[in-house]
C-alpha positions in Angstrom: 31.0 42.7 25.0 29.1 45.8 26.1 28.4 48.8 23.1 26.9 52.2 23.3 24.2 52.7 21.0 21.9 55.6 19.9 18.9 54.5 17.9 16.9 56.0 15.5 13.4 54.8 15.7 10.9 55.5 12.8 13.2 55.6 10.3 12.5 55.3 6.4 15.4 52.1 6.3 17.2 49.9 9.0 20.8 50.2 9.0 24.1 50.5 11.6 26.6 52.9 11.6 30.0 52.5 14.0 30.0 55.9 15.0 33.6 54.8 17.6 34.8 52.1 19.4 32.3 50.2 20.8 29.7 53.0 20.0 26.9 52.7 17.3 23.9 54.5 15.7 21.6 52.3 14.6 18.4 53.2 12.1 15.2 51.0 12.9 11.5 51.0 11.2 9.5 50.3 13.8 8.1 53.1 16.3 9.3 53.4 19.5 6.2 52.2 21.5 5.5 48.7 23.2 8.9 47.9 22.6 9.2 47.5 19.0 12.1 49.8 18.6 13.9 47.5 20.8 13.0 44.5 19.3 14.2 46.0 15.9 17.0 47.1 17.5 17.8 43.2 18.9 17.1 42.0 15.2 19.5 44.1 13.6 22.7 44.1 15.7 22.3 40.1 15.3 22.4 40.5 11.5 25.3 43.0 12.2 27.3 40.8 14.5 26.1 37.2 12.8 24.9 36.3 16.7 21.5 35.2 17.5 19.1 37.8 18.7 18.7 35.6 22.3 22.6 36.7 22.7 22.0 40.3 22.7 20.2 42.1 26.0 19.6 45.4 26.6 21.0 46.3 29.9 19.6 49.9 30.4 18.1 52.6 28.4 14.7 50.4 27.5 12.7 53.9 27.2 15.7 56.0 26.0 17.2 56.2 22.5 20.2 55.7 24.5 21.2 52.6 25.1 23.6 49.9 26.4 23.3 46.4 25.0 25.5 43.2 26.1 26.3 40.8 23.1 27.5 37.7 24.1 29.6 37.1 21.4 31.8 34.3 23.4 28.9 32.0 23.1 29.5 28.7 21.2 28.3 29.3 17.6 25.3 26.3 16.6 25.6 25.0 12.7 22.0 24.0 11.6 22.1 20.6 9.5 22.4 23.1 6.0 25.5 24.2 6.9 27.1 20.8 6.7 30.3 21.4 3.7 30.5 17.0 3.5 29.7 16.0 -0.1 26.8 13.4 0.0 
């Protein structure tokens, strides 16, 4: 899946608002130098979409506060050994 997103770097709070479809605004901490904006950015669409942040690239926009972003929310999901539901 491919989204539209405008983010707000330097912002007092991190948060993500669906502004249409596939289209977001999202609010990150960090400053928008040596790529910590993006790396934000990464960390909080993969809260937002429960992914891992290695399924979510930035396709273009790396320097702009506009950006498109590929999640590749088709990939198999991995359970870690706490999530097991059996009874022991």
């Amino acid at each position: 899946m491919i989204i539209r997103v405008k983010v707000q770097a330097h912002s007092t709070q991190e948060k993500i608002e669906e502004m249409g479809q596939d289209e977001y605004k999202v609010w990150v901490t960090a400053a928008p130098a040596d790529g910590e904006a993006n790396k934000a950015l990464i960390e909080v669409l993969a809260e937002h979409f429960n992914i891992a942040p290695s399924l979510i690239r930035i396709i273009s926009g790396n320097k702009s506060s506009r950006k498109l972003v590929e999640l590749d929310i088709d990939a198999p999901i991995q359970m870690d050994d706490n999530d097991d539901d059996t009874a022991e």
